[in-house]
C-alpha positions as CSV (number, residue, x, y, z in Angstrom):
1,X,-2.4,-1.0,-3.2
2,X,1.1,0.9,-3.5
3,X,2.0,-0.5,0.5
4,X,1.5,-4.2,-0.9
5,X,3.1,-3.8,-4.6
6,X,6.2,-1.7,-3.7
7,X,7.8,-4.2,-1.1
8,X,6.8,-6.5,-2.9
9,X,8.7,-4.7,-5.8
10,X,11.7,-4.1,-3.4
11,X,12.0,-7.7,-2.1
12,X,12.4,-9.0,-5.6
13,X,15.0,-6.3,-6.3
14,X,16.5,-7.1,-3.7
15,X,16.5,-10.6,-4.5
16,X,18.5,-10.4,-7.5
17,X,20.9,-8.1,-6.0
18,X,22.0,-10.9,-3.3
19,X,21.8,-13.6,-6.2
20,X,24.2,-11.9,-8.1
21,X,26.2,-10.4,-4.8
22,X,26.8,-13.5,-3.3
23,X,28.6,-15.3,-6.2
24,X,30.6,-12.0,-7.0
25,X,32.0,-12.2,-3.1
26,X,33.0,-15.8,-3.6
27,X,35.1,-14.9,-7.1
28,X,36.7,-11.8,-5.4
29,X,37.6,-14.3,-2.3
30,X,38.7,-16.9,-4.3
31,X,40.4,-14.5,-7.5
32,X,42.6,-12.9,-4.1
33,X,43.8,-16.3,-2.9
34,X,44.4,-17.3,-6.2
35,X,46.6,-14.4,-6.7
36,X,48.6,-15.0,-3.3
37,X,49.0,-18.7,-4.6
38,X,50.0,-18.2,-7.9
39,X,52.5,-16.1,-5.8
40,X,54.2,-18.8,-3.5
41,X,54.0,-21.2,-6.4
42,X,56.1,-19.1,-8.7
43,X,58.3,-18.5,-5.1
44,X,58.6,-22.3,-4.4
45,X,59.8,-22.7,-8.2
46,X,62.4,-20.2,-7.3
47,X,63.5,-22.4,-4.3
48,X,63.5,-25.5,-6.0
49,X,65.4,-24.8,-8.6
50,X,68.2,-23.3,-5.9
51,X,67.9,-26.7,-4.2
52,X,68.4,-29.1,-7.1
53,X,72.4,-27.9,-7.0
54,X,73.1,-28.4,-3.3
55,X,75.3,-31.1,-3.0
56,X,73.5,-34.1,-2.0
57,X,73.8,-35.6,1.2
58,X,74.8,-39.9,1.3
59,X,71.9,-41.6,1.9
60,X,70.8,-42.3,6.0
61,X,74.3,-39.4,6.6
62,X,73.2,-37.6,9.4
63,X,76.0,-35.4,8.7
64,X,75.0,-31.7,7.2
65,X,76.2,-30.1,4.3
66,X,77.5,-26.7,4.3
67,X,78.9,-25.9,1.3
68,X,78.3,-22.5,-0.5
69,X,75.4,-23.3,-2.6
70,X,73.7,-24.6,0.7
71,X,74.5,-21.8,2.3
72,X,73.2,-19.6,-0.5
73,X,70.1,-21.4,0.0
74,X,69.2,-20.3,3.5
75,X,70.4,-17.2,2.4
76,X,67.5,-16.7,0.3
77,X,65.3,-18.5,2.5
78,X,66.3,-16.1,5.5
79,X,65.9,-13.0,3.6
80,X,62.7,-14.7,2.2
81,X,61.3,-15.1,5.5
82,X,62.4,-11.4,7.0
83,X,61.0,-9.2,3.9
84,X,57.4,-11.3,3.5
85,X,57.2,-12.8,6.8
86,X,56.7,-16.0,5.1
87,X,57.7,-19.4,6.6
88,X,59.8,-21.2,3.7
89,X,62.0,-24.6,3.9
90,X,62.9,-27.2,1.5
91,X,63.0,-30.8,3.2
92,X,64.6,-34.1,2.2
93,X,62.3,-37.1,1.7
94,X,62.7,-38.2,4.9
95,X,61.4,-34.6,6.4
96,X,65.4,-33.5,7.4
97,X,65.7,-30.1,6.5
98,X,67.9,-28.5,3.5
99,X,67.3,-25.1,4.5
100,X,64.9,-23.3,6.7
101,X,63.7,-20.1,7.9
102,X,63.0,-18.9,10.4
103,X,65.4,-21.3,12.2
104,X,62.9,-22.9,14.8
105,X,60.1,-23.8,11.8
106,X,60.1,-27.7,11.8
107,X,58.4,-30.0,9.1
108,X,54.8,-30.9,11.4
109,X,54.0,-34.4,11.5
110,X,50.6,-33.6,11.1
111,X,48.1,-30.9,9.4
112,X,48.2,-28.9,6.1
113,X,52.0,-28.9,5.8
114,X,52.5,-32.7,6.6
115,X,49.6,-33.0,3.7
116,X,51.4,-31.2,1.4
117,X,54.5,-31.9,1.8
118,X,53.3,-35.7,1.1
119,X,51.4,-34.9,-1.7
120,X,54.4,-33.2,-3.5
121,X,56.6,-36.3,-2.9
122,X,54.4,-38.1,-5.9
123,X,56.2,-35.4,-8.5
124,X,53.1,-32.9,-8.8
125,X,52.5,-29.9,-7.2
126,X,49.7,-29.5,-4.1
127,X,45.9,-28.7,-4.6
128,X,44.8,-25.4,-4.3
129,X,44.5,-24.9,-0.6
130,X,40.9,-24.4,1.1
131,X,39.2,-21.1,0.5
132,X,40.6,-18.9,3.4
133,X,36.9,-16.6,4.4
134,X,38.0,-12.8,6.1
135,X,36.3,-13.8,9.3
136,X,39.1,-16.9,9.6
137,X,41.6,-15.5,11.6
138,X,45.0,-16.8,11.9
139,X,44.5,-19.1,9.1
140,X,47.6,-20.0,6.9
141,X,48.1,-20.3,3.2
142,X,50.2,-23.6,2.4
143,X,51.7,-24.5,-1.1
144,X,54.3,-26.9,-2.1
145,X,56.6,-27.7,-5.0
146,X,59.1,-30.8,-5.1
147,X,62.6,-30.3,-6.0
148,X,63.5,-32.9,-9.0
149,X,67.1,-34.6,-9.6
150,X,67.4,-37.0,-12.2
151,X,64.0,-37.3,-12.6
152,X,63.3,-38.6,-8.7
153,X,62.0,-36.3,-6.2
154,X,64.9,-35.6,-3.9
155,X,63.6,-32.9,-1.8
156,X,60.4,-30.7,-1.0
157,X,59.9,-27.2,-0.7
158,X,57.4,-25.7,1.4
159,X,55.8,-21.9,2.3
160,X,53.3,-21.5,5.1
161,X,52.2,-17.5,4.4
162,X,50.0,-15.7,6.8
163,X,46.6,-14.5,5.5
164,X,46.4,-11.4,6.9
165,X,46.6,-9.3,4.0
166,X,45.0,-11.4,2.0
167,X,41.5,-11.1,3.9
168,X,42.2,-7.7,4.2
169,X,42.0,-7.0,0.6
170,X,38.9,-9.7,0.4
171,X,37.3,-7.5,3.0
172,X,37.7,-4.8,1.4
173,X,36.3,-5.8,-1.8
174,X,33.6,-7.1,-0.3
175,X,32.3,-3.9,0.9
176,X,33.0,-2.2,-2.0
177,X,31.0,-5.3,-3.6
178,X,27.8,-4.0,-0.5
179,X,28.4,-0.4,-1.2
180,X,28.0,-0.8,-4.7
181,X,24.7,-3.1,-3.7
182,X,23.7,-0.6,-1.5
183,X,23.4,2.6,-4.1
184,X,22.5,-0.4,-6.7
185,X,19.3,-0.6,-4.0
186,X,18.4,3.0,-3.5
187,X,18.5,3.1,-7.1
188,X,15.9,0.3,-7.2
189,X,13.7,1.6,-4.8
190,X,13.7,5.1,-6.5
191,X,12.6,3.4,-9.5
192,X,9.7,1.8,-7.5
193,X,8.5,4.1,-6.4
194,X,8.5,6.1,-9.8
195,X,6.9,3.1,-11.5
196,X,4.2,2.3,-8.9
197,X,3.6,5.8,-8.4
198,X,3.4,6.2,-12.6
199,X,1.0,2.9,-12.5
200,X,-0.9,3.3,-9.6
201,X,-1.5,7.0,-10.5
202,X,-4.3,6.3,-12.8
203,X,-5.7,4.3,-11.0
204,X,-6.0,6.5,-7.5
205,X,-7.8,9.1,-10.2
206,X,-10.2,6.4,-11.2
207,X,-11.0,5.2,-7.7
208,X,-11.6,9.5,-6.8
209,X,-13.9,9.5,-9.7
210,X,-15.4,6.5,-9.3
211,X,-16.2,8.0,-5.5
212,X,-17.5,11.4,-7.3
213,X,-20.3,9.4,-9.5
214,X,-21.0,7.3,-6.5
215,X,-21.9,10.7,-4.6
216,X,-24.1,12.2,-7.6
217,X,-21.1,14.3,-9.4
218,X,-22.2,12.3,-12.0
219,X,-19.5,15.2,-14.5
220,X,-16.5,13.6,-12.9
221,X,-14.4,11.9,-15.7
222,X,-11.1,10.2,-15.7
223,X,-8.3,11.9,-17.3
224,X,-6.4,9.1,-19.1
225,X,-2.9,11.0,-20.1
226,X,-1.1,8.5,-18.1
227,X,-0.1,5.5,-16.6
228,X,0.3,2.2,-18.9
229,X,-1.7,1.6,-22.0
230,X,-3.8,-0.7,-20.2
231,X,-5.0,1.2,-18.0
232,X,-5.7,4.5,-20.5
233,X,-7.8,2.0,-22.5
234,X,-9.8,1.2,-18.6
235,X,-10.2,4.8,-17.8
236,X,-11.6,5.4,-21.7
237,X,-14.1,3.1,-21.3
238,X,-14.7,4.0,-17.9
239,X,-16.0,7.6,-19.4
240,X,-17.5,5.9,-22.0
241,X,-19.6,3.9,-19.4
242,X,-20.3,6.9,-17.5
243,X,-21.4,8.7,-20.2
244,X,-24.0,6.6,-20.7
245,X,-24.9,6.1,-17.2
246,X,-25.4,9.6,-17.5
247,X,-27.6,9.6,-20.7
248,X,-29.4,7.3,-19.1
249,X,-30.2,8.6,-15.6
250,X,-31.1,11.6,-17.7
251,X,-33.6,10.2,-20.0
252,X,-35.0,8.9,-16.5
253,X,-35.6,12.3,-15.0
254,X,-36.6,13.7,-17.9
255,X,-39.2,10.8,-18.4
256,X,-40.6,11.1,-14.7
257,X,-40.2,15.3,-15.3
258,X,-42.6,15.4,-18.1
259,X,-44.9,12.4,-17.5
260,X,-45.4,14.0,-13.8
261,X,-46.1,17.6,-15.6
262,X,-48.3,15.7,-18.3
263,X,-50.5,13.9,-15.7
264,X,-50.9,17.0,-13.4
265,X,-53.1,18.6,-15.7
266,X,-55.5,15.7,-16.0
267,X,-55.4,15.1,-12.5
268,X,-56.6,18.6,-12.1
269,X,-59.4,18.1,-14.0
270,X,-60.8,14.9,-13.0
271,X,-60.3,16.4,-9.3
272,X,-62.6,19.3,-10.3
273,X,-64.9,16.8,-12.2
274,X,-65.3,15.4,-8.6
275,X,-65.8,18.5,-6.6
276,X,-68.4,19.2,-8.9
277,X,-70.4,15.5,-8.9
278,X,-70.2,15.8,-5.2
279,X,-72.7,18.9,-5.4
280,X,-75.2,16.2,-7.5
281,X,-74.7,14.0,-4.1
282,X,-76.1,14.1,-0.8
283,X,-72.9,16.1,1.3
284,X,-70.8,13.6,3.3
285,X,-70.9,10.9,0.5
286,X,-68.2,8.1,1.7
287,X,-67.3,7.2,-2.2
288,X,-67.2,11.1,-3.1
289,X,-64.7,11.5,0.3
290,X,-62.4,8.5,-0.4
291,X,-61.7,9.5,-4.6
292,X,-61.2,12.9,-3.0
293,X,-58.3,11.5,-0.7
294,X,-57.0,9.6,-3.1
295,X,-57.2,12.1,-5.9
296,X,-55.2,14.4,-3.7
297,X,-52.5,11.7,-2.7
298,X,-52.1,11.1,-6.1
299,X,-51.9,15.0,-6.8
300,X,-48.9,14.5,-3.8
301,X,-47.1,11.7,-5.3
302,X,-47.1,13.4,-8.6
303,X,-45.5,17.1,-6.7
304,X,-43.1,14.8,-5.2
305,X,-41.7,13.0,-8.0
306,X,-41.6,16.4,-10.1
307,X,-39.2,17.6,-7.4
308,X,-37.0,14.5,-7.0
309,X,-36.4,14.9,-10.8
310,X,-35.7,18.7,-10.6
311,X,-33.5,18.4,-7.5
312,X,-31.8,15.4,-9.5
313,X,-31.1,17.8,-12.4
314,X,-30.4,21.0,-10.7
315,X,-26.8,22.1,-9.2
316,X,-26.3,22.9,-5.6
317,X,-25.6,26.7,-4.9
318,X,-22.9,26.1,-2.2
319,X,-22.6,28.5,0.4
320,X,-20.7,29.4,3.6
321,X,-23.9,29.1,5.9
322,X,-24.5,29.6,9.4
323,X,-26.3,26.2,10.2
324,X,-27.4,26.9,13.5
325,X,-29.4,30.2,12.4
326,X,-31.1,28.0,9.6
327,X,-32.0,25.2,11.6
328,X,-33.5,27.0,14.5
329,X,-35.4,29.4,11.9
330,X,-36.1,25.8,10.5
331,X,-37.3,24.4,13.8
332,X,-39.2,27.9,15.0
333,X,-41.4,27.1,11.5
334,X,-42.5,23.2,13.0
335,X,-43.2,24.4,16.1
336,X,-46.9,25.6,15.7
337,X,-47.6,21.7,14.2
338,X,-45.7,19.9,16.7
339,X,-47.6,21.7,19.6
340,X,-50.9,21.0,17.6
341,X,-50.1,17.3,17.9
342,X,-48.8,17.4,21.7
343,X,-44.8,16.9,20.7
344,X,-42.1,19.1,22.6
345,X,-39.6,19.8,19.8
346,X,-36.2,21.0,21.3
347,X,-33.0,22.8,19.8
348,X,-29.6,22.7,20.3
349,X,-28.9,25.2,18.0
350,X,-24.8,27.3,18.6
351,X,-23.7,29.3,15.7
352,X,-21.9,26.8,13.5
353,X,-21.1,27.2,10.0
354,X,-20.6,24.9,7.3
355,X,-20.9,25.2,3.0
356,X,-24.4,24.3,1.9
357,X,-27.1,25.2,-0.6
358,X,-29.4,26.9,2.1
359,X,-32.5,26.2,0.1
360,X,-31.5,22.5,-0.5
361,X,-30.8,22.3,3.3
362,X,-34.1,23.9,4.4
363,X,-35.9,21.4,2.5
364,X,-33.9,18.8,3.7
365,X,-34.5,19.6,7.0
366,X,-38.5,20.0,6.6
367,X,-38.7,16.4,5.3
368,X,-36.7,15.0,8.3
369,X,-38.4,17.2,11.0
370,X,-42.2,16.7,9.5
371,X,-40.8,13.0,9.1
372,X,-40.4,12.4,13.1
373,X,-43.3,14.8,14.1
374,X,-45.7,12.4,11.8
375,X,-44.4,9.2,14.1
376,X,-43.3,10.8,17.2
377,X,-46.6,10.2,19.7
378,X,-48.0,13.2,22.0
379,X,-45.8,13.6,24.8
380,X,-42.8,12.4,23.3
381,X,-40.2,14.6,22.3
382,X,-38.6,15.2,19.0
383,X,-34.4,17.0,20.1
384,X,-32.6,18.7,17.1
385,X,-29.9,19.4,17.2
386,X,-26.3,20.9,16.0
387,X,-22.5,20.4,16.1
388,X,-19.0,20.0,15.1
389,X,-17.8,16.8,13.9
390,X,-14.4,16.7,12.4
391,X,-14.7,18.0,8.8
392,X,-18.7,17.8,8.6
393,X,-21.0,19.9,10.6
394,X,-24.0,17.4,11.7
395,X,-27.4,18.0,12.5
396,X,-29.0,15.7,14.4
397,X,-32.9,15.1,14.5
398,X,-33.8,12.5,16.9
399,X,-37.2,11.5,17.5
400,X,-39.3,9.0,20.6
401,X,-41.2,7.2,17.7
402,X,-41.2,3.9,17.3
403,X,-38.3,3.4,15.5
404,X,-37.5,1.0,12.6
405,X,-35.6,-2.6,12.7
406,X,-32.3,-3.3,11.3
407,X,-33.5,-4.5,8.4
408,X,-36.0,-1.5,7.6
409,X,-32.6,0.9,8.4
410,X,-30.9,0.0,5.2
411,X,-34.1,0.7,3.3
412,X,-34.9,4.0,4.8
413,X,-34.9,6.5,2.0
414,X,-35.3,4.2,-1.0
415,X,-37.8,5.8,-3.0
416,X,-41.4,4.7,-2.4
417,X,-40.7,2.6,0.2
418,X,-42.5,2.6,3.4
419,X,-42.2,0.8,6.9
420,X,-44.9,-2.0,6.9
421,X,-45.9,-0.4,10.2
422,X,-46.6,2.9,8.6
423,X,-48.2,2.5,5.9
424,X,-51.6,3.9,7.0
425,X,-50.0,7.0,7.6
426,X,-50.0,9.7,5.2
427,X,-47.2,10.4,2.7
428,X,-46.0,9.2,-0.7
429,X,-42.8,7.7,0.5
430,X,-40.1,10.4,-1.5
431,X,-39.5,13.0,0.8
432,X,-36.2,11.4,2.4
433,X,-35.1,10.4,-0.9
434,X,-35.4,13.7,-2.3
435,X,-33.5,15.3,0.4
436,X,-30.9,12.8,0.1
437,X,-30.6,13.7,-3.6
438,X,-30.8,17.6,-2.1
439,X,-27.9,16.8,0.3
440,X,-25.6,14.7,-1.9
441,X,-25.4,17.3,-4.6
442,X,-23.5,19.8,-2.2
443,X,-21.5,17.2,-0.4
444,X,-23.7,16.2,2.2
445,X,-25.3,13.0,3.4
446,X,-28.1,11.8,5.5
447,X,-27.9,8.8,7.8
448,X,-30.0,6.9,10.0
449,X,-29.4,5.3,13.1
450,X,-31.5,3.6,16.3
451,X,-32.5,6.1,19.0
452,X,-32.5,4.5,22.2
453,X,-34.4,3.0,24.1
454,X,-36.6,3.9,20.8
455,X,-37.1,5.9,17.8
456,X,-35.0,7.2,15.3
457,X,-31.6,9.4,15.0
458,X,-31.4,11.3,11.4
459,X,-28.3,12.7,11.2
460,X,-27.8,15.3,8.3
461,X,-24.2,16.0,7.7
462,X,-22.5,18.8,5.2
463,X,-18.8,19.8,4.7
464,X,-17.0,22.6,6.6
465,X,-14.6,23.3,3.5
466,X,-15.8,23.9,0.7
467,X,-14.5,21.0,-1.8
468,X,-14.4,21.9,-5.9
469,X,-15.7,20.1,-8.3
């Protein structure tokens, strides 16, 4: 969950950043060209105000005037043009120059200065020029003021600036705009990661104990200190829901504890009833034979369900076990009854260890190995087997029975439940579910899979480490 929400965190960020990075540029671009613009305006004042007392020049003359306050003019102009390295001239209405610098700059007939210089013979100073971007090189900054006599525009005067320095500084503020952006962005994701990390806390601790209960550490509880209040109020109720889960499941084993204890007593008796009516019979009575069988199956079922609610109730008593010692002891103690029915039962046994209750395990491995010698047919073989496997060590029983369908595979193990293929064959349908209940306690886990080209692979699995809680 924390790889979807924090990009997704992170792209808003740093949507926001660019909304409000992008408009900040454009004012520090446009608030640096204002400033040079202000500049030549306040500079083009200057020069116009020279200009308005050079001694006109007679209408259509062609003749120039040189007299002092002319000449004081360029003056300016030249200096002007040598200190700032700014193109200046103020030009009659008919584009003939008053004074210019440097000496070859002409009045265009055409462009940004021929635009200008038009728009300030109507009395009113130019528009702002075009925003000039840092990646526009060469560009040139244009601004022009008239010169007024008498209240007629007599004359125009006219700066063309470079922008050199001017996208410098824009630059420049610009990445100081990114940088800023930047550390406003690790700052951002730091805080992500804080707050997904502080939200999704409680929730990683929830899905752990949600995994605990689901594997029979039906203690686990979620600790609900932190994260939003939200999600304290889900991990309160979550105890409070496993809590009763728990009462619950425990009235249930208590309530299959004591009614199998109550009816073993009874069964006893009636059984003993029997043994003694069948000495009133003639010996080899059908009837007296069948309640017999079923009295004892009955005597089984009840054993069995006793011990699948002790094992449910009892803690395992974890150990570091060598698991190919038990198993081969395990497999030396079936091998009398599979050579009675005709099977060969084979090990694979190297010393591996792994953490396990060693009684749990043991009877685990009973139900699994008298499991596959009761379907296994003479001449067939039943393999166990044992191994590494990552963080488990796995034992592997794997039979030449006749196997189960994928269907039957996910029942396997559900208590009572017996193949419709099997069901003539003797048993009361809980041993795999009590060792799964035997297993899960410590850790472990029993699965099932096809045997091929038929029969069944039991694979009982328990952890190398030893895990708390």
């Amino acid at each position: 969950m924390r790889a979807r929400l924090l990009p997704l965190l992170i792209v808003l960020m740093a949507g926001v950043l660019l909304a409000l990075g992008f408009p900040l540029a454009v004012s520090v671009a446009a608030a640096q060209q204002q400033k040079v613009v202000v500049d030549r305006i306040d500079d083009t004042a200057r020069f116009a105000a020279l200009a308005q007392f050079v001694t006109k020049r007679p209408t259509g003359s062609r003749v120039r005037v040189t007299d002092e306050r002319q000449q004081t003019l360029q003056n300016e102009l030249t200096r002007y043009y040598e200190v700032y390295g700014i193109r200046a001239g103020v030009f009659y209405r008919n584009s003939d120059p008053m004074g210019h610098a440097p000496d070859g700059w002409q009045l265009p007939r055409g462009g940004a200065v021929r635009e200008a210089f038009d728009e300030a013979l109507f009395s009113r100073g130019s528009h702002d020029p075009h925003q000039v971007w840092p990646w526009q090189r060469g560009g040139r900054l244009v601004v022009a003021s008239p010169v007024i006599s008498d209240g007629d525009v007599v004359a125009v005067v006219v700066t063309e600036s470079p922008t050199g320095g001017m996208r410098s500084r824009t630059l420049q503020g610009w990445l100081l705009i990114a940088a800023g952006e930047f550390a406003a962005m690790l700052l951002a994701v730091g805080a992500a990661l804080r707050l997904t990390g502080w939200v999704l806390r409680p929730v990683r601790v929830l899905d752990a104990t949600t995994h605990d209960i689901a594997t029979g550490r039906l203690k686990s509880r979620v600790a609900s200190a932190g994260g939003p209040p939200e999600l304290r109020r889900l991990a309160r109720s979550f105890n409070e829901m496993a809590d009763n889960v728990e009462d619950v499941l425990e009235q249930q084993r208590a309530f299959v504890a004591d009614a199998s204890h109550q009816l073993r007593n009874p069964l006893a008796a009636l059984l003993l009833r029997i043994e003694l009516l069948a000495f009133e019979l003639p010996e080899g009575n059908a009837e007296i034979a069948s309640v017999r069988t079923e009295g004892k199956r009955l005597a089984q079922v009840l054993d069995d369900l006793l011990d699948l609610a002790l094992a449910e109730h009892t803690e395992a008593d974890l150990r570091l076990t060598d698991i190919g010692e038990l198993v081969s002891e395990r497999v030396g103690a079936w091998r009398p009854v599979a050579d009675e029915k005709g099977v060969r039962l084979t090990e694979d046994c190297p010393a591996v260890t792994g953490w396990a209750d060693p009684v749990a395990l043991s009877s685990a491995l009973d139900a699994v190995i008298d499991n596959a010698l009761k379907f296994t047919p003479a001449g067939e073989e039943v393999k166990v087997s044992v191994a590494r496997n990552g963080e488990s060590t796995e034992i592997v029983v794997a039979d030449r029975g006749p196997g189960l369908r994928e269907d039957e595979l996910a029942r396997i193990g559900d208590r009572f439940w017996r193949s419709t293929g099997h069901q003539n064959v003797q048993g009361s349908g809980l041993g795999l579910s009590i060792s799964r209940v035997l297993l899960a306690a410590g850790g472990g886990s029993l699965t099932y899979a096809p045997h091929e080209p038929h029969g069944l692979r039991v694979t009982v699995a328990v952890p190398r480490t030893h895990r708390e809680g």
